[in-house]
C-alpha positions as CSV (number, residue, x, y, z in Angstrom):
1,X,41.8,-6.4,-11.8
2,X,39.3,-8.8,-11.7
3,X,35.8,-8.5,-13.7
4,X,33.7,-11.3,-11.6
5,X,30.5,-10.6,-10.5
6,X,31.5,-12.9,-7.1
7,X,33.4,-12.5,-4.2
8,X,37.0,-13.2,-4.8
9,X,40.1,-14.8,-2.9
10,X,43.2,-12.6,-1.9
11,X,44.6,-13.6,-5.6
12,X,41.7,-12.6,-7.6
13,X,40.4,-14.9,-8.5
14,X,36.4,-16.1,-8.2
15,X,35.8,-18.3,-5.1
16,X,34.8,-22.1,-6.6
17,X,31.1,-22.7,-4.4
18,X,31.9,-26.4,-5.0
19,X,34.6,-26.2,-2.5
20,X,31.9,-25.3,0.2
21,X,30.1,-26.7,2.4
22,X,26.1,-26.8,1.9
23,X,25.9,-24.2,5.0
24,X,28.9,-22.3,3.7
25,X,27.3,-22.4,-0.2
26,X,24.3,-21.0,1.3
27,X,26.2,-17.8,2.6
28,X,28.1,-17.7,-0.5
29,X,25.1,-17.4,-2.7
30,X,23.4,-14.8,-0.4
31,X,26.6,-12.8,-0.3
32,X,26.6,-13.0,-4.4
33,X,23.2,-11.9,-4.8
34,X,23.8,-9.0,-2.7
35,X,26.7,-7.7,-4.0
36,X,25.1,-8.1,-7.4
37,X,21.6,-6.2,-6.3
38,X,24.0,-3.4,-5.1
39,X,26.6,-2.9,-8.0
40,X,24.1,-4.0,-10.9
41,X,26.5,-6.7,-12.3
42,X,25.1,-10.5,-13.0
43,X,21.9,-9.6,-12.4
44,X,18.7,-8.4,-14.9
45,X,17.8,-4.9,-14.7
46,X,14.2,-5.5,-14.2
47,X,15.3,-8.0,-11.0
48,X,17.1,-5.5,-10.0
49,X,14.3,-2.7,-9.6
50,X,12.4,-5.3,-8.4
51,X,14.0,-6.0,-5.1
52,X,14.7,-2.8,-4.8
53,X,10.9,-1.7,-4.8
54,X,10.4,-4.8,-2.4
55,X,13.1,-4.1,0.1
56,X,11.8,-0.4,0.4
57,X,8.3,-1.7,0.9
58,X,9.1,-3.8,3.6
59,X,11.2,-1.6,5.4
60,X,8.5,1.1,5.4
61,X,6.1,-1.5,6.0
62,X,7.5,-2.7,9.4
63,X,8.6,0.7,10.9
64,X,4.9,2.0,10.1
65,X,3.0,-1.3,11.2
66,X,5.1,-1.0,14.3
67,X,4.9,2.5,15.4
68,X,2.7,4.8,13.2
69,X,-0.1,6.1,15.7
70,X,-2.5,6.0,12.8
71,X,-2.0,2.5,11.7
72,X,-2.0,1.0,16.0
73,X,-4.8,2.9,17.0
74,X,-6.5,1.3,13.6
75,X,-5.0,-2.1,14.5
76,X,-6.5,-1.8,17.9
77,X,-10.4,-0.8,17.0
78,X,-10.1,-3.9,14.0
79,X,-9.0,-6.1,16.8
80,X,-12.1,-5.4,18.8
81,X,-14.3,-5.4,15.5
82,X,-12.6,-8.9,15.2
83,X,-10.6,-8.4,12.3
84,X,-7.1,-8.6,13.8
85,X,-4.3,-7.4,11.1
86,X,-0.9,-8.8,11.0
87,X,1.9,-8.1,9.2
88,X,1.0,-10.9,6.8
89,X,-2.0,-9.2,6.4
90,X,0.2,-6.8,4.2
91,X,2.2,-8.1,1.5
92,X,4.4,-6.0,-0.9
93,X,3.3,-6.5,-5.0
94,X,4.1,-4.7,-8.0
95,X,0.7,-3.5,-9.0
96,X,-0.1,-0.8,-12.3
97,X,1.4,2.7,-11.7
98,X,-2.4,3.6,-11.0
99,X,-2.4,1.9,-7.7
100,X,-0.7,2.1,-4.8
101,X,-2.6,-0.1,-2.5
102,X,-5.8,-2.2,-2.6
103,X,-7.9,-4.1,0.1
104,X,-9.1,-7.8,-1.1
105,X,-12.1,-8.8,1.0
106,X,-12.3,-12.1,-0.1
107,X,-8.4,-12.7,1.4
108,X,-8.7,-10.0,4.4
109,X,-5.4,-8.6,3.3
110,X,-4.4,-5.5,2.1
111,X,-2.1,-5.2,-1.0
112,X,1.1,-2.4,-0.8
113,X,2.3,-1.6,-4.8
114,X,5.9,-1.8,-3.8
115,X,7.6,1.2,-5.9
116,X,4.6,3.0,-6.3
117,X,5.2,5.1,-3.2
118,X,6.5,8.9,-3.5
119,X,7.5,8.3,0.5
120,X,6.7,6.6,3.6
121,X,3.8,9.2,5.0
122,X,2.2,8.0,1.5
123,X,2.6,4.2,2.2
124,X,1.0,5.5,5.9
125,X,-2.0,7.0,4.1
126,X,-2.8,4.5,1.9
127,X,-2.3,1.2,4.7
128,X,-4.7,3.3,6.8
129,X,-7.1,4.0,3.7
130,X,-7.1,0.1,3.5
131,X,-7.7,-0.2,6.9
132,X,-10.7,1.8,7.1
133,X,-12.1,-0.5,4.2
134,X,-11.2,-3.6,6.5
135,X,-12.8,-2.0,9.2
136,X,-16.0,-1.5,7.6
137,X,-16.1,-4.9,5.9
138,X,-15.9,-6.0,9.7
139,X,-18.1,-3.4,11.2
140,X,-20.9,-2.8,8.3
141,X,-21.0,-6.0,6.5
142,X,-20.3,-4.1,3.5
143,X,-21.6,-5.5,0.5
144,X,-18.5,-4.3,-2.3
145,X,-20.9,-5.1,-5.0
146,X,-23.2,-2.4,-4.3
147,X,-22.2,0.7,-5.1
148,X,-23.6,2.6,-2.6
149,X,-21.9,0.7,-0.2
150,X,-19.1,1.0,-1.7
151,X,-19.0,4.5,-2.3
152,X,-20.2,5.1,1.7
153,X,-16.4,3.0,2.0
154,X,-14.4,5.0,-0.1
155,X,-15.9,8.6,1.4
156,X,-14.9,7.1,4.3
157,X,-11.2,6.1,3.6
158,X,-10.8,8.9,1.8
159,X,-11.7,11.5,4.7
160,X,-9.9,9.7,7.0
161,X,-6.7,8.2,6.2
162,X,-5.2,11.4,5.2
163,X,-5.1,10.8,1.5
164,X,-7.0,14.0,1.1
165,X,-5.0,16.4,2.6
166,X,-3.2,19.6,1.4
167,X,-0.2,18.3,1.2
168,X,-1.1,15.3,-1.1
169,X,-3.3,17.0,-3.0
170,X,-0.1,19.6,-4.1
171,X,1.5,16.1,-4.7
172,X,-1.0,15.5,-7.0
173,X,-1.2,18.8,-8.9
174,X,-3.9,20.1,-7.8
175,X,-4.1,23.1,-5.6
176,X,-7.2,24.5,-4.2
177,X,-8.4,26.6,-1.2
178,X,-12.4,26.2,-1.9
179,X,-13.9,23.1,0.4
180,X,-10.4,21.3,-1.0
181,X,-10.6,18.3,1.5
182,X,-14.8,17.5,0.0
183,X,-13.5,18.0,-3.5
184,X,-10.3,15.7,-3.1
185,X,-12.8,13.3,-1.3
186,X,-15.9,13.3,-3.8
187,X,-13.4,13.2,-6.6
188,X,-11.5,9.9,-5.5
189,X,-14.3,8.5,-4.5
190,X,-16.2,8.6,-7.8
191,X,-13.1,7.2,-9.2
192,X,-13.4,4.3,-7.5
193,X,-16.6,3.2,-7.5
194,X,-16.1,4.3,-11.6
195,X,-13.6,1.1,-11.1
196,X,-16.0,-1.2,-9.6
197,X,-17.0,-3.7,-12.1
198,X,-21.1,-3.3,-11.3
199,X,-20.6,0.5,-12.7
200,X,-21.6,0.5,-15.8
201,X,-20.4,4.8,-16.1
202,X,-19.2,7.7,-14.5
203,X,-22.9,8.9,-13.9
204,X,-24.0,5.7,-11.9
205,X,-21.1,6.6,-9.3
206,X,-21.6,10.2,-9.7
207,X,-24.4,9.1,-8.2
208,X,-23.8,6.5,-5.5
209,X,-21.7,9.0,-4.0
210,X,-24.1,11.9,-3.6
211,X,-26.8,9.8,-2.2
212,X,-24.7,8.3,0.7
213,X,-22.4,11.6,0.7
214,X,-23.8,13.3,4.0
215,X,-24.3,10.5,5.9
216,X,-21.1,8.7,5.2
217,X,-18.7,12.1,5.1
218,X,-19.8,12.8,8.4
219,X,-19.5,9.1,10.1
220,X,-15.6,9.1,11.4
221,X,-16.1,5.8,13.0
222,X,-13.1,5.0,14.8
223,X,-12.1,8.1,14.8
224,X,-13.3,10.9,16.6
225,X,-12.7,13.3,13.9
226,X,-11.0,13.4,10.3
227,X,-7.3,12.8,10.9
């Protein structure tokens, strides 16, 4: 039996890519990287993962760009906000195990940690968390180094994008039954503005968040209530 990481002939033996055309050589290659990204052999570990992570990510990418209600009815009130989102608007990255998704203003794009996911209804929370951050950087001419601006954006994302729902929350660890959608929101968004680098400490977004809390909790804006 033959060991060969490549495609073989009937004999065995590995199929010589010199004897191909350019067209043909093309194919061969392809088929060789695939069969090593499924069996493991020829190929690095860590490559491996890699486009693993990245072939899940896009796959859950396009089916959610393309038909989760959340994300289109988003799509639609950016597009009249004139911020229209493609799917290049969304690449795949390995990012820390901390993140799973980030919105870059300067670039307009939202970032998707490709194998930082638990499933696809978390990569559909956190694209529509980014999107309310696009949104208001098109609607409120958000200044991100504020931090009361910033902490009005992540109330906001929070609330609406799902991220603070039961559900995720038990994903999380953390189970309560006392105000647990304000908690889960108030906490994340503390830790986010913490991240900002115009915080200088937990008590400075402790307190950008209370002063724009009521205001900013109950403004849904595009939707007409938390979803």
């Amino acid at each position: 039996m033959s060991n060969a990481a490549g495609p073989t002939t009937d004999s065995g033996s590995s199929l010589p890519s010199s004897s191909l055309s350019p067209s043909e050589n093309r194919i061969f290659k392809k088929w060789r990287k695939e069969f090593s990204l499924l069996t493991g052999y020829g190929i690095d570990p860590g490559d491996r993962v890699f486009t693993i992570n990245r072939r899940n990510c896009e796959r859950w990418k396009k089916d959610l760009l393309n038909y989760s209600p959340s994300v289109q009815f988003m799509f639609k009130h950016l597009k009249q906000a004139g911020a229209n989102a493609t799917p290049a608007h969304f690449p795949c990255m390995p990012c820390d195990l901390t993140h799973s998704g980030g919105f870059s203003p300067d670039a307009g794009a939202v970032v998707l940690c490709q194998g930082n996911f638990l499933n696809k209804k978390h990569m559909e929370h956190t694209i529509v968390h980014e999107l309310v951050h696009m949104y208001d950087h098109a609607v409120f001419n958000v200044d991100w180094n504020n931090l009361r601006h910033h902490a009005c954006s992540e109330i906001r994302a929070n609330s609406l994008s799902g991220d603070c729902s039961w559900g995720r929350e038990i994903q999380r660890g953390i189970l309560s039954f006392s105000k647990q959608h304000q908690t889960c929101v108030r906490r994340r968004a503390v830790m986010s503005v913490m991240a900002n680098p115009n915080c200088p400490d937990k008590e400075s977004a402790e307190r950008a968040v209370n002063e724009v809390w009521e205001s900013c909790f109950n403004d849904t804006r595009p939707f007409d209530e938390i979803y």
